[in-house]
N, C-alpha and C positions, 0 to 999 in steps of 0.2 A: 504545579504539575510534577508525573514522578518522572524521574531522568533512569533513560536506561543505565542499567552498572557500566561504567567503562571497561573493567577488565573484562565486562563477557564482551562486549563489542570487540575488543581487542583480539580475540581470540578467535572471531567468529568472521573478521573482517577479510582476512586471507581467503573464507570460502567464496564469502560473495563477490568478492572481485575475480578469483579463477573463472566466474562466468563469463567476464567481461576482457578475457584477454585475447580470445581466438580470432581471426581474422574472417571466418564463416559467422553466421545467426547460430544464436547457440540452442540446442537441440532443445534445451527446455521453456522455451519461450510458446506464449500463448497467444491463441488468433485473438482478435477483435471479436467481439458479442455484439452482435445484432441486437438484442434484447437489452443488454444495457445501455446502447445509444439511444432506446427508447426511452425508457426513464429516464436518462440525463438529461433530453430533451423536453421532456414535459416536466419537470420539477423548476419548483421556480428559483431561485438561485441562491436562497437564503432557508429554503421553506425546513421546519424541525417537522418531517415524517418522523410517525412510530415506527421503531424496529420490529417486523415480526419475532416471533419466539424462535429462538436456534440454538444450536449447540455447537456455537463458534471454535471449541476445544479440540472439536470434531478433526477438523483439516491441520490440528501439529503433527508436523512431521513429512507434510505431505506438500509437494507446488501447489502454487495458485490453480494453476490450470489442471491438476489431478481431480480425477472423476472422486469425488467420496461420497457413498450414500447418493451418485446417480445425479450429480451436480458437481459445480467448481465452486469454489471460491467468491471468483468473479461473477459467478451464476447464480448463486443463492442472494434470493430477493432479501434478508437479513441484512446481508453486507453490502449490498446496493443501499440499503436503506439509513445504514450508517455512517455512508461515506456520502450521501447527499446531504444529509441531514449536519454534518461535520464540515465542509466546502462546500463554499457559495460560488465558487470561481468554475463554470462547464467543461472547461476547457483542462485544468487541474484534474476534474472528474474523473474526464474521459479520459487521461493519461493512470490514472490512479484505476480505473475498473476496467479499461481496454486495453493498454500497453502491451504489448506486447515481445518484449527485451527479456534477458535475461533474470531470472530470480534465484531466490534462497526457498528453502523449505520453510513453510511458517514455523513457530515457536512462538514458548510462551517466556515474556519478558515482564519482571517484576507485578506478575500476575495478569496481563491482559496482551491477548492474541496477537502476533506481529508478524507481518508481512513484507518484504523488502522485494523490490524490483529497479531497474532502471533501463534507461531506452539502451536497446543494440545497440553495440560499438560508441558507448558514447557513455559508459553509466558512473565515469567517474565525474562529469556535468551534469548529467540529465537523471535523478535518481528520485526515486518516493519510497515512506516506509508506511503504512495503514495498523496501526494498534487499536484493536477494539477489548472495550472490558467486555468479560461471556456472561458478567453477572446482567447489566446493564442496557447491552448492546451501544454504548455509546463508543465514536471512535473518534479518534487525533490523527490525523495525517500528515506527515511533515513532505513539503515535498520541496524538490531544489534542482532550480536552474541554472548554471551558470551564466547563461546568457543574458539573463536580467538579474539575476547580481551574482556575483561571486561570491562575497562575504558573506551572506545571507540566504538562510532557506524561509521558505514559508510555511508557517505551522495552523492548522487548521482543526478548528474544533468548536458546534455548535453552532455552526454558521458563523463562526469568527476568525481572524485571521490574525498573525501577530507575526513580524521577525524574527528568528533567532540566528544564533551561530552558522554558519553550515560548516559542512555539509551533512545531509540529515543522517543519523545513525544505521548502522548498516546491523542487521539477523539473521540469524541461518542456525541450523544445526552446531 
C-alpha cells in the first residue's frame, strides 16, 4: 500500500487539529444523510458494489459537506459506493459517510482523493481518513478509535480489514 508522505502530514496536521480545539461544534461539520443510512443498511457487509463513474478530483479543495456540482461528498452515490465496497464493518460506515465532526478540505495525496474527519471534541480518539483512487474508484479507509485500541487504527479496503499503526493520518490543505 502507498503511505502518505510524512512531511506533508506534518505540515498539514496543525490545520486539521485547529478544528478540534474550540469548545462549540465546529462550523464546518456535516449533518447526518438520510440517503446514506439507506444504503449502509441495505448493503451487505462485505458486498464489492461497482463504483459509478465520478470525477472524485472534483471536491479538492473543497469540505466533505460542500455543495459541488449540486451534491456533497458524502452524497455522491460514487463515494458511497467506495466506501461500502472498502468496509464490511456498518457501523465504521456510518461514521465514515455520516459523521458529522470536524473536517479538512479534501486533497490529493500521492495521487488518490483524501478526506479526513473526526467526531466533535473528540478527533484526537475518534478520527477517519477515506482515500479513493479517481482512476479506479477504489477506496482505503483508515479509521481509529481509541476506545477499542489505542495503539492501533483499522484500515479498510475491499472488503478487508487489517491493523496498522494509529493514529490514522491526518489531510487538509
Amino acid at each position: 500500500m502507498t503511505r502518505l508522505l510524512p512531511s506533508a502530514l506534518m505540515l498539514l496536521a496543525p490545520l486539521a487539529l485547529a478544528a478540534c480545539t474550540g469548545g462549540e461544534k465546529a462550523d464546518n461539520a456535516a449533518a447526518p444523510n438520510a440517503t446514506n443510512e439507506t444504503a449502509n443498511a441495505a448493503a451487505p457487509a462485505n458486498a464489492a458494489a461497482p463504483v459509478p463513474e465520478t470525477d472524485f478530483a472534483r471536491y479538492v479543495g473543497h469540505y466533505p459537506f460542500d455543495k459541488v456540482g449540486g451534491g456533497s461528498w458524502h452524497d455522491d452515490p460514487a463515494v458511497i459506493a467506495a466506501v461500502t465496497a472498502a468496509v464490511g464493518d456498518k457501523d465504521v460506515r456510518k461514521w465514515v459517510l455520516e459523521g458529522d465532526g470536524p473536517s479538512t478540505p479534501i486533497a490529493m495525496v500521492d495521487g488518490r482523493v483524501a478526506s479526513w474527519a473526526c467526531e466533535a471534541h473528540n478527533c484526537g480518539s475518534h478520527q477517519w481518513v477515506t482515500l479513493v483512487d479517481p482512476r479506479s474508484g477504489a477506496a482505503e479507509i483508515c479509521y481509529f478509535d481509541d476506545e477499542a485500541d489505542a495503539d492501533k487504527a483499522r484500515w479498510f479496503s475491499a472488503g478487508k480489514e487489517e491493523a496498522r499503526a494509529a493514529p490514522c493520518p491526518q489531510v487538509g490543505e
